[in-house]
PDB file with SEQRES, HELIX, SHEET and CRYST1 records, atoms N, CA, C and O in Angstrom:
SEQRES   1 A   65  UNK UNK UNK UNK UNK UNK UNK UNK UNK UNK UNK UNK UNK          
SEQRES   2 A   65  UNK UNK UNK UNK UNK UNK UNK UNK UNK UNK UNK UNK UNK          
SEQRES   3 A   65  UNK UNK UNK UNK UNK UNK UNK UNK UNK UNK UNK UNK UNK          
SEQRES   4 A   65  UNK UNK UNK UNK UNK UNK UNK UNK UNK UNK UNK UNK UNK          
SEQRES   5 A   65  UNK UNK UNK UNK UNK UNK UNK UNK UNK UNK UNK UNK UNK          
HELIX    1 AA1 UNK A   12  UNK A   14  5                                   3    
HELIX    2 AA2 UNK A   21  UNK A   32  1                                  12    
HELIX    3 AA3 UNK A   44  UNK A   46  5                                   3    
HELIX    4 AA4 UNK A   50  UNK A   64  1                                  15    
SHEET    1 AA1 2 UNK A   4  UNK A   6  0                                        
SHEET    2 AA1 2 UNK A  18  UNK A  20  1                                        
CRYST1    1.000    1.000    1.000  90.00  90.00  90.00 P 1           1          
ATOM      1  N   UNK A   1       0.848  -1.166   0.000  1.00  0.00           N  
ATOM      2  CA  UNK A   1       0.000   0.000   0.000  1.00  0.00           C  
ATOM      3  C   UNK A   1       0.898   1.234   0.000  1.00  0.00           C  
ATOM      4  O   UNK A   1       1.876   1.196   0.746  1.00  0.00           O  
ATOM      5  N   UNK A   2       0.677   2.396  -0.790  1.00  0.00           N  
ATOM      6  CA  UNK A   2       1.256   3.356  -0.707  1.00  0.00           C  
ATOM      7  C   UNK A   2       0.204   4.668  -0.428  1.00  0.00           C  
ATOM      8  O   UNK A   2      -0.381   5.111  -1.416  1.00  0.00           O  
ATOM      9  N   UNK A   3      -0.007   5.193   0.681  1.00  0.00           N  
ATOM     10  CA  UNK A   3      -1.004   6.007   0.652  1.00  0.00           C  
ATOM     11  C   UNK A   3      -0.678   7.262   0.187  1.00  0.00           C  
ATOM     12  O   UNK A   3       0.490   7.607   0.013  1.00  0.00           O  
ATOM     13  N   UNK A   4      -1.780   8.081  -0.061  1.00  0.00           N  
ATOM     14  CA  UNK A   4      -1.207   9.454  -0.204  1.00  0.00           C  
ATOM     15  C   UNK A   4      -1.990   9.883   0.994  1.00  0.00           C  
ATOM     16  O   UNK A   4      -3.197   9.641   0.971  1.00  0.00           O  
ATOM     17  N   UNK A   5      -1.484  10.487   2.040  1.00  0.00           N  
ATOM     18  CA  UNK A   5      -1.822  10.397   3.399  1.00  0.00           C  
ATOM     19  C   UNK A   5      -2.233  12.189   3.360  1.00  0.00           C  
ATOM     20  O   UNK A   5      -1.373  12.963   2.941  1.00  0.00           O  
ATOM     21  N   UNK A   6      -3.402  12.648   3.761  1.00  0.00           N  
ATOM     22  CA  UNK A   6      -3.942  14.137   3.362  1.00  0.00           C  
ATOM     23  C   UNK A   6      -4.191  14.303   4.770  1.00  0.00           C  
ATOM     24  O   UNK A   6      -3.966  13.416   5.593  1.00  0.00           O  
ATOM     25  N   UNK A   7      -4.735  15.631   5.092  1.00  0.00           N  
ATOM     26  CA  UNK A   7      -4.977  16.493   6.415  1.00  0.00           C  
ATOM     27  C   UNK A   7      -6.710  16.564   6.890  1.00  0.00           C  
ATOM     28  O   UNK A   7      -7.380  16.758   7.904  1.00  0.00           O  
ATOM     29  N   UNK A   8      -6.913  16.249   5.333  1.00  0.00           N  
ATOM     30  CA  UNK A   8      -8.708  16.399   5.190  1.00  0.00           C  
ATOM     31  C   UNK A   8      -8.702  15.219   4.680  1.00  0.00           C  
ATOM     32  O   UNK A   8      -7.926  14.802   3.820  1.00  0.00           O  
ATOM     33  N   UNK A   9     -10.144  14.277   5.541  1.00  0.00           N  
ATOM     34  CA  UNK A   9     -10.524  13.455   5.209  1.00  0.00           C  
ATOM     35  C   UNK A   9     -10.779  13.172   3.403  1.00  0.00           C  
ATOM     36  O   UNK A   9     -11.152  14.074   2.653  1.00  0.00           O  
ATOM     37  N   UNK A  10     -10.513  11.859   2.980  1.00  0.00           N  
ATOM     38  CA  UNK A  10     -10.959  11.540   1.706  1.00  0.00           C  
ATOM     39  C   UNK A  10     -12.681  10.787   1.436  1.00  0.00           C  
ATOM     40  O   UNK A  10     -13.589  10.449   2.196  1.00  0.00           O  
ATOM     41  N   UNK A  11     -12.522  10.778   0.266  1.00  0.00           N  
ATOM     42  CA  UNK A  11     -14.309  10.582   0.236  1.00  0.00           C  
ATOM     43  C   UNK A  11     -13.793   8.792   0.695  1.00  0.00           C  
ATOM     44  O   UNK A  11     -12.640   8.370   0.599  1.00  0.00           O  
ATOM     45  N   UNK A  12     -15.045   7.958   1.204  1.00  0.00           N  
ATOM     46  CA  UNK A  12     -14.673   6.745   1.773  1.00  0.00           C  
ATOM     47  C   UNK A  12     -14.333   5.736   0.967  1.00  0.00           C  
ATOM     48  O   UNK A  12     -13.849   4.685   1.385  1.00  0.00           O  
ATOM     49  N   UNK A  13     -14.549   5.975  -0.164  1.00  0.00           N  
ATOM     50  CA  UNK A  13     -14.355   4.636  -1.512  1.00  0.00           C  
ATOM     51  C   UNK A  13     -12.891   4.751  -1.909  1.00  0.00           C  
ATOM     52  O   UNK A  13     -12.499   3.925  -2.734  1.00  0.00           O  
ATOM     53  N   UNK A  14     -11.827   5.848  -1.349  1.00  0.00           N  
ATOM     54  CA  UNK A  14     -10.904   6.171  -1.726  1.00  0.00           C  
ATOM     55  C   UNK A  14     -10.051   6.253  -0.785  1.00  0.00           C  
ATOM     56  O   UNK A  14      -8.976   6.827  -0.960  1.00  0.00           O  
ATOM     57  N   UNK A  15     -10.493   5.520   0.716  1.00  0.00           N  
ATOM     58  CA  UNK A  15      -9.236   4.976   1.698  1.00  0.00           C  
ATOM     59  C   UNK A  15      -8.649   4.150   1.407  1.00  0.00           C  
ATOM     60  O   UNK A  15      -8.240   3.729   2.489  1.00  0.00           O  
ATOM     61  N   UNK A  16      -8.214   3.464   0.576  1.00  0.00           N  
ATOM     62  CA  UNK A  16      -7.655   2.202   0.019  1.00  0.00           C  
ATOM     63  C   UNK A  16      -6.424   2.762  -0.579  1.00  0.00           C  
ATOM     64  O   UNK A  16      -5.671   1.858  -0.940  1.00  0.00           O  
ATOM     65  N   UNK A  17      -5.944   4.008  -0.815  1.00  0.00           N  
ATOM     66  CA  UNK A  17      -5.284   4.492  -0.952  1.00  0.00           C  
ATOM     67  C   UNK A  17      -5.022   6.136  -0.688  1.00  0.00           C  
ATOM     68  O   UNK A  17      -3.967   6.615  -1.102  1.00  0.00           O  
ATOM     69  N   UNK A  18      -5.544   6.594  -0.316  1.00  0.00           N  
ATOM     70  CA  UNK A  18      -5.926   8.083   0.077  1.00  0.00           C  
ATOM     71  C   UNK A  18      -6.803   8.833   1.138  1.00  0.00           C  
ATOM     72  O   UNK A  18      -8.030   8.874   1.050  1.00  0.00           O  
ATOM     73  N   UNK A  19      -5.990   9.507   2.289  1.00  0.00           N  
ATOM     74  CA  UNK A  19      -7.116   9.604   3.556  1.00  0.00           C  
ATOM     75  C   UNK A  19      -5.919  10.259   4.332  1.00  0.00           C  
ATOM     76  O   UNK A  19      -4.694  10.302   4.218  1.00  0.00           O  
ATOM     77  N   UNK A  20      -7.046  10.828   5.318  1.00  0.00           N  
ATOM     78  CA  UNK A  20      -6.352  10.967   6.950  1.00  0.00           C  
ATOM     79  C   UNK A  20      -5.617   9.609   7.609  1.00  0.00           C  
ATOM     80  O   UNK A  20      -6.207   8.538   7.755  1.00  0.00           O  
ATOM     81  N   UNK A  21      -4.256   9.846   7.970  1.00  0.00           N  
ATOM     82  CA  UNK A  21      -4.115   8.788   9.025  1.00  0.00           C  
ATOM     83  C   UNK A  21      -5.086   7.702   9.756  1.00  0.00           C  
ATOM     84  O   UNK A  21      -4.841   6.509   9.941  1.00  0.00           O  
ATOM     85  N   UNK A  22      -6.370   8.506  10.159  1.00  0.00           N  
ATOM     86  CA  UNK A  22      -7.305   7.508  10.841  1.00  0.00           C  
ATOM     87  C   UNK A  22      -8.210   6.792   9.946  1.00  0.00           C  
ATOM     88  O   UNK A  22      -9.029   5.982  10.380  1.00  0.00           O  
ATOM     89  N   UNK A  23      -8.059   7.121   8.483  1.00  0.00           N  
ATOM     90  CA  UNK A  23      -9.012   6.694   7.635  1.00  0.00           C  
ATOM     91  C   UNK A  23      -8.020   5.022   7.412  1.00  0.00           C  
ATOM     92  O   UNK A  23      -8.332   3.841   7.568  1.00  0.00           O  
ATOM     93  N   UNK A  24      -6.914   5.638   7.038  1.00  0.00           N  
ATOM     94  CA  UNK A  24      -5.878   4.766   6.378  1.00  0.00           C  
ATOM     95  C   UNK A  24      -5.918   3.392   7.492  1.00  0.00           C  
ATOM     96  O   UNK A  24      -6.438   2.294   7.291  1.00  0.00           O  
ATOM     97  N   UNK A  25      -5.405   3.728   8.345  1.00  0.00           N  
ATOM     98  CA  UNK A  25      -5.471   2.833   9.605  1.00  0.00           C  
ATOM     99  C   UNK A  25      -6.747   1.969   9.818  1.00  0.00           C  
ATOM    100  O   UNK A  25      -6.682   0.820  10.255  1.00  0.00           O  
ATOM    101  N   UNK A  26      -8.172   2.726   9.411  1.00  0.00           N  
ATOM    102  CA  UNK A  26      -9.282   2.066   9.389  1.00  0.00           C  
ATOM    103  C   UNK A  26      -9.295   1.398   8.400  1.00  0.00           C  
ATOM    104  O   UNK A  26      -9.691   0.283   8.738  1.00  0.00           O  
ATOM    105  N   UNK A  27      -9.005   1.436   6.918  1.00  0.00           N  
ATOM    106  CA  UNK A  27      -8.954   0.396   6.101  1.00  0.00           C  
ATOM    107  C   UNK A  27      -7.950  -0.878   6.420  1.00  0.00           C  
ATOM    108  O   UNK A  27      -8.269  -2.060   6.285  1.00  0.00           O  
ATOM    109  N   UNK A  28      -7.028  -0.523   6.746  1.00  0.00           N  
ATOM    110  CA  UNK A  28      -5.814  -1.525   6.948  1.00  0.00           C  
ATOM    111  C   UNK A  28      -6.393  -2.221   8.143  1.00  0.00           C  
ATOM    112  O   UNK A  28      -6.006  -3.390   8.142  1.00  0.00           O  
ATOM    113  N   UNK A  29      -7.260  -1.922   9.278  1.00  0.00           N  
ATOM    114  CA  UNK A  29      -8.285  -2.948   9.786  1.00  0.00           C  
ATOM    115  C   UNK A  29      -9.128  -3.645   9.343  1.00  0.00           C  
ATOM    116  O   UNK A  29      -9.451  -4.789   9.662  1.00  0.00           O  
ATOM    117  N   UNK A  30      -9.461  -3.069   8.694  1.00  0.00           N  
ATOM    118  CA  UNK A  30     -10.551  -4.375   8.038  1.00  0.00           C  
ATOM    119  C   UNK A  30      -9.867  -4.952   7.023  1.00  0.00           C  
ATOM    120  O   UNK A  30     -10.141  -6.152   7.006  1.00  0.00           O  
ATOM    121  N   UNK A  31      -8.995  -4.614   6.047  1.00  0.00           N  
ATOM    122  CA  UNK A  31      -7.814  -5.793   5.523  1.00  0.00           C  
ATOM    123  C   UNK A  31      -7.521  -6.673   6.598  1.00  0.00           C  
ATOM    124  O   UNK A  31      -7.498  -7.867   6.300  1.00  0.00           O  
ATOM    125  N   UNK A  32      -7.198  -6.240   8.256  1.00  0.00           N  
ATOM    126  CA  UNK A  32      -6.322  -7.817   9.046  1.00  0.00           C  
ATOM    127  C   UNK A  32      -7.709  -8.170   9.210  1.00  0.00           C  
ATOM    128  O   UNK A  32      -7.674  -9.400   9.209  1.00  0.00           O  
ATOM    129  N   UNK A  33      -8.851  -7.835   9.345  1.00  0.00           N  
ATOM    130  CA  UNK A  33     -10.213  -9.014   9.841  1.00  0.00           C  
ATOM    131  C   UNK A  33     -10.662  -9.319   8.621  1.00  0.00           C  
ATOM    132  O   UNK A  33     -11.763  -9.853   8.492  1.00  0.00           O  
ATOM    133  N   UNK A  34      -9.827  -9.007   7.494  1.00  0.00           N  
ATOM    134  CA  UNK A  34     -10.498  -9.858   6.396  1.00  0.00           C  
ATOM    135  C   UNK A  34      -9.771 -11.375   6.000  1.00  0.00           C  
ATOM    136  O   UNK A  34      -9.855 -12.159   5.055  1.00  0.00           O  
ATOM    137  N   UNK A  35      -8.995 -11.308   7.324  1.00  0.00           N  
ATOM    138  CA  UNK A  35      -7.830 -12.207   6.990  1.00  0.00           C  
ATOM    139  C   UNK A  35      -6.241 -11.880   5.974  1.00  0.00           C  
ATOM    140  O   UNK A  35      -5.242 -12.547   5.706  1.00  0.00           O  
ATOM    141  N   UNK A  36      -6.596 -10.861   5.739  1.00  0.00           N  
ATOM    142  CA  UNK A  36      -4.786 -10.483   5.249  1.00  0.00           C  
ATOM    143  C   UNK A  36      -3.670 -10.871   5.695  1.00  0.00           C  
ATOM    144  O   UNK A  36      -3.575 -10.749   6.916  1.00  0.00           O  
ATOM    145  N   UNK A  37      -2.659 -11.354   5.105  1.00  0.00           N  
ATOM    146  CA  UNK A  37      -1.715 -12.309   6.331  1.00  0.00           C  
ATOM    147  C   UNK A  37      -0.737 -11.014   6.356  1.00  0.00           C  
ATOM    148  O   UNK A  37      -0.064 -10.984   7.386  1.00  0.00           O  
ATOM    149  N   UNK A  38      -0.478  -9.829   5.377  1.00  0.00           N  
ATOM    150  CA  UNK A  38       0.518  -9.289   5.411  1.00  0.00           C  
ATOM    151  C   UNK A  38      -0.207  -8.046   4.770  1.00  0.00           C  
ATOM    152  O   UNK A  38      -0.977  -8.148   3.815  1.00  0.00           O  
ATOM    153  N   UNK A  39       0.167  -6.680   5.487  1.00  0.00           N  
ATOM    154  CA  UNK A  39      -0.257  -5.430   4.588  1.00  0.00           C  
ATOM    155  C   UNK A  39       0.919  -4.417   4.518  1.00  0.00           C  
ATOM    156  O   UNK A  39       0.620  -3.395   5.135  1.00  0.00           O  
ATOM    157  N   UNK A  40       2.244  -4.364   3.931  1.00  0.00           N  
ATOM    158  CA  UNK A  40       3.396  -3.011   3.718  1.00  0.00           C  
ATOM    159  C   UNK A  40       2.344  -1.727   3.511  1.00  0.00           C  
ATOM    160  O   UNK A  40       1.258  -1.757   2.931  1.00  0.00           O  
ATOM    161  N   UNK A  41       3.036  -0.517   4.205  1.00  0.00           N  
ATOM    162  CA  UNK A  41       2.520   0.636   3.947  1.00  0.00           C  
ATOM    163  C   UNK A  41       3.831   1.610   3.609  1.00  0.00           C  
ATOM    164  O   UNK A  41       4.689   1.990   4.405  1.00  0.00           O  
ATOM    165  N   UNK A  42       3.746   1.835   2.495  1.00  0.00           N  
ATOM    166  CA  UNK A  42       5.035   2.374   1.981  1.00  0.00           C  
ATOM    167  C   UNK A  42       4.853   3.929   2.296  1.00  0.00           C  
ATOM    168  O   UNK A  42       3.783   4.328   1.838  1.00  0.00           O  
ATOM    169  N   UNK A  43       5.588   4.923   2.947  1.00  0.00           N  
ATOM    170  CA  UNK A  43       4.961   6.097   3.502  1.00  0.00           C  
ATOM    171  C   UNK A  43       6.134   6.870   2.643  1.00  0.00           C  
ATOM    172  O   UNK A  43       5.852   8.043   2.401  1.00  0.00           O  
ATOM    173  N   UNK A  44       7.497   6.377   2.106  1.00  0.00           N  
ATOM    174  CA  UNK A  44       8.579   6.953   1.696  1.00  0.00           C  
ATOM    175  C   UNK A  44       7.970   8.282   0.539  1.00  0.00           C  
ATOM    176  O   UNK A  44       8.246   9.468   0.720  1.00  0.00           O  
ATOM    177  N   UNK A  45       7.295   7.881  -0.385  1.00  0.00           N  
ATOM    178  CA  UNK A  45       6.400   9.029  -1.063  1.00  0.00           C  
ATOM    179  C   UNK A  45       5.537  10.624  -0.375  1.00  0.00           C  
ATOM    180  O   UNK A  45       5.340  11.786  -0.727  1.00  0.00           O  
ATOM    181  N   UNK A  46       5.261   9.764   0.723  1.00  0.00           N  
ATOM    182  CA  UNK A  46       4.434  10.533   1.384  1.00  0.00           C  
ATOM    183  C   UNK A  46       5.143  11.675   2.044  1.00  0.00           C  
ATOM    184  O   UNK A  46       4.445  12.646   2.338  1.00  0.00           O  
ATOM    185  N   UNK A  47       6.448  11.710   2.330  1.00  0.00           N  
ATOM    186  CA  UNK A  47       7.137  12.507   3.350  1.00  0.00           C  
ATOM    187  C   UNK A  47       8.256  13.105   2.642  1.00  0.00           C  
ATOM    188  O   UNK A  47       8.596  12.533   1.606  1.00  0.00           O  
ATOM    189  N   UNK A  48       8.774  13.945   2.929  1.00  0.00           N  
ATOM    190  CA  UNK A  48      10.100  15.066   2.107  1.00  0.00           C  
ATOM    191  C   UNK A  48      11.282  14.857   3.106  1.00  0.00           C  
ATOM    192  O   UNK A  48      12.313  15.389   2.696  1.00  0.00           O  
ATOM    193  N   UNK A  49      11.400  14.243   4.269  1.00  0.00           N  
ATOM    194  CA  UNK A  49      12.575  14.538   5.439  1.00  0.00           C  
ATOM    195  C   UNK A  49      12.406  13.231   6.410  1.00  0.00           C  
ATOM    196  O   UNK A  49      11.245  13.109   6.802  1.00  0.00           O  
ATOM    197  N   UNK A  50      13.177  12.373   6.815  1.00  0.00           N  
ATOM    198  CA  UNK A  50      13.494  11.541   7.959  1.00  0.00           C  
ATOM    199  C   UNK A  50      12.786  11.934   8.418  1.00  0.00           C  
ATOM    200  O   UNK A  50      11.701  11.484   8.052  1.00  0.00           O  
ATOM    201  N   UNK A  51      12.713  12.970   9.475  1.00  0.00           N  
ATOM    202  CA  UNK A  51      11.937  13.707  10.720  1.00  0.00           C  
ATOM    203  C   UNK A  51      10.611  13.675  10.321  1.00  0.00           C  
ATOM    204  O   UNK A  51       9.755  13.295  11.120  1.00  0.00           O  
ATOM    205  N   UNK A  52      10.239  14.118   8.879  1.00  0.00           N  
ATOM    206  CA  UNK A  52       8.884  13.748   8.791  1.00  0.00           C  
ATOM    207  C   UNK A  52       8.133  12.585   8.637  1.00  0.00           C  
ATOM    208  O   UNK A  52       6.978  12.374   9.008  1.00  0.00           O  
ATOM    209  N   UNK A  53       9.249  11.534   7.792  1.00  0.00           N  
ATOM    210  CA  UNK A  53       9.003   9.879   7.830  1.00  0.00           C  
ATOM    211  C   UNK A  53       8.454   9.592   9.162  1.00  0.00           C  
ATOM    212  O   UNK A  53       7.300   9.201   9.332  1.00  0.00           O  
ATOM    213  N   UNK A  54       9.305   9.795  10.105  1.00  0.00           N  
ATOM    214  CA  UNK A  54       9.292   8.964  11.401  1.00  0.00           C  
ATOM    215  C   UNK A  54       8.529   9.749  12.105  1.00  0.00           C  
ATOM    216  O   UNK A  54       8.477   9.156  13.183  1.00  0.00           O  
ATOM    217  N   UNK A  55       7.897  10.703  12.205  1.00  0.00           N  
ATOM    218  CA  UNK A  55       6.776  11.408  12.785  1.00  0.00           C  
ATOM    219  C   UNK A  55       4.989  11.071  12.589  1.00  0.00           C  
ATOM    220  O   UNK A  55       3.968  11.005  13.274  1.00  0.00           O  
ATOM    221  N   UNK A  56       5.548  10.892  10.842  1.00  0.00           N  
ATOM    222  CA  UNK A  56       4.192  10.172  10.135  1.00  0.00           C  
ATOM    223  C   UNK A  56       4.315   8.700  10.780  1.00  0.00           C  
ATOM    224  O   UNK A  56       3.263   8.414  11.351  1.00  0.00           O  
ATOM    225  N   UNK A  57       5.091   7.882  10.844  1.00  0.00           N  
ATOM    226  CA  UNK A  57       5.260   6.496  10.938  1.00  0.00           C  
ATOM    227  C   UNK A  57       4.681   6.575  12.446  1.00  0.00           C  
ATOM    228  O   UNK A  57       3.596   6.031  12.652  1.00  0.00           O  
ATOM    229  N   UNK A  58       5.333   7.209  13.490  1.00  0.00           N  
ATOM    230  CA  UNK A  58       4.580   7.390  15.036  1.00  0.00           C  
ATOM    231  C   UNK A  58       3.430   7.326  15.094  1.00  0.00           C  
ATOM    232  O   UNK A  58       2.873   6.536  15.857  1.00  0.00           O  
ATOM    233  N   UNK A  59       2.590   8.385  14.069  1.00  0.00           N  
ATOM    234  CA  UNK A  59       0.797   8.691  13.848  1.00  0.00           C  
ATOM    235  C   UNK A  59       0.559   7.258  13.317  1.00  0.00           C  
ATOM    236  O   UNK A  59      -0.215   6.634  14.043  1.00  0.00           O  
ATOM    237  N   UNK A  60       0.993   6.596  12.292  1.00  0.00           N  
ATOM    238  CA  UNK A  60       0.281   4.794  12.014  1.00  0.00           C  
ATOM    239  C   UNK A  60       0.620   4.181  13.195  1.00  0.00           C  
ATOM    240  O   UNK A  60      -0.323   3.438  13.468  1.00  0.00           O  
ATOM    241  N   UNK A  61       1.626   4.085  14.194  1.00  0.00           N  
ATOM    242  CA  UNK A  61       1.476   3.150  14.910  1.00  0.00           C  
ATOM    243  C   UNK A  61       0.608   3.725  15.813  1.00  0.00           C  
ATOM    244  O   UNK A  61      -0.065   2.766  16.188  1.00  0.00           O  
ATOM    245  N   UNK A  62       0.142   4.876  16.491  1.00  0.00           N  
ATOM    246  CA  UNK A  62      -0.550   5.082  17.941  1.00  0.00           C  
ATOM    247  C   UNK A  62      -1.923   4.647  17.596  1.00  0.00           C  
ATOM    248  O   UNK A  62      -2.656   3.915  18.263  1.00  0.00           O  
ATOM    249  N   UNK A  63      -2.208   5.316  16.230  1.00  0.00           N  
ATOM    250  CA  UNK A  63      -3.508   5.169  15.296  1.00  0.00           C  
ATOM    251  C   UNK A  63      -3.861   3.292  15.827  1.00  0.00           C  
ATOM    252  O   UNK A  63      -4.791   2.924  16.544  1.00  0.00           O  
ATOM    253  N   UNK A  64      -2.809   2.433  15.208  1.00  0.00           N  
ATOM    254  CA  UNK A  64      -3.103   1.010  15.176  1.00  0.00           C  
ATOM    255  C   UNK A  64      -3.054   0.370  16.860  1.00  0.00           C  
ATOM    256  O   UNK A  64      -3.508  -0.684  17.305  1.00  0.00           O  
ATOM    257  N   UNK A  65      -2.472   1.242  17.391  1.00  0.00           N  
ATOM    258  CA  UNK A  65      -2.468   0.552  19.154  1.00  0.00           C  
ATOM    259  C   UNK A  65      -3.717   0.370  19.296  1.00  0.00           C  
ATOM    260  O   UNK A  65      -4.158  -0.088  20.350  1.00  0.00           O  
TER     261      UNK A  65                                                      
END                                                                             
């Protein structure tokens, strides 16, 4: 998955690749209860700086706790 990760929600047919953090995170839940054995979220597109990689990457994991 490579999202394009936005500030404003996306319309809902278009979390599968495009959304708020909490949208994104909500699809990638119902991928693991659909039985998905494995989901990559490639964020490297999404971010311009380390600091911002790993800031965005913090928001998917607290999101998924």
């Amino acid at each position: 998955m490579d999202p394009d990760v936005t500030t404003a929600e996306a319309d809902p047919a278009q979390t599968h690749h495009r959304g708020t953090v909490r949208q994104i995170c909500d699809h990638l839940k119902v991928m693991c209860a659909a039985g998905t054995g494995e989901v990559l979220v490639d964020l490297q597109l999404t971010t311009d700086s380390p600091e911002e990689f790993l800031d965005l990457a913090a928001e998917f994991m607290a999101e998924l706790a």
